[in-house]
C-alpha positions, 0 to 999 in steps of 0.5 A: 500500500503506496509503496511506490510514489513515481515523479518526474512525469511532464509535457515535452517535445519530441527529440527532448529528454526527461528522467522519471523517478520511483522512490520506493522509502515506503517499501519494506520487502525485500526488492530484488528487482524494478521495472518500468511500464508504461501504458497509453489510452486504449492499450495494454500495460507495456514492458519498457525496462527493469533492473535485477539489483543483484548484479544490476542487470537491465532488461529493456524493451526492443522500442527504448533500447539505446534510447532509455536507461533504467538506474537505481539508487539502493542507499536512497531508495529510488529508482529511475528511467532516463529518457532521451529522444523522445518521441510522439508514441512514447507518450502514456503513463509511466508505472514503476513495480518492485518485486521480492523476486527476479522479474522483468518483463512480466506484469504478474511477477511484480508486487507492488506498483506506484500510482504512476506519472503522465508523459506527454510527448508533442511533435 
């Protein structure tokens, strides 16, 4: 229950940047893994990038790679998602999801979710 607050969200134009963040203070469970999803009106939830802590594996979605990077920081516990070169199809709002467990891509692995925060991108 409010675990995960996400910030960061705005309205930019294409090709600009904007870094999201997830604080998770609120979290007491062991968080093995976080991820990033994001979901636009009319559509599923959307894998975007996740992070195994152990290790700092990333995973990403074929659409963000070389474009998003998904960090986190374990002493202030926040997590983020830098997005560079935005563009219009980016636009939804951004979930951040924790996992006691090794997850990535899967909706149904995570725990907890944050209430989420819109990016709006504008051509």
């Amino acid at each position: 229950q409010g675990q995960l607050v996400e910030s960061g969200g705005g309205s930019i134009q294409t090709g600009e940047s904007l870094t999201l963040s997830c604080d998770y203070t609120r979290r007491y469970f062991s968080t093995y893994s976080m991820g990033w999803f994001r979901q636009a009106p009319g559509k599923e939830r959307e894998f975007v990038a996740a992070i195994r802590f152990n290790g700092n594996y990333t995973y990403y979605n074929e659409y963000p790679r070389g474009r998003f990077t998904i960090s986190g920081d374990v002493v202030k516990k926040e997590m983020y998602l830098q997005m560079t070169n935005l563009k219009p199809e980016d636009s939804a709002v951004y979930y951040c999801a924790a996992a006691a467990a090794y997850c990535t891509s899967d909706t149904r692995c995570y725990d907890a979710w944050g209430q989420g925060t819109q990016v709006t991108v504008s051509s």
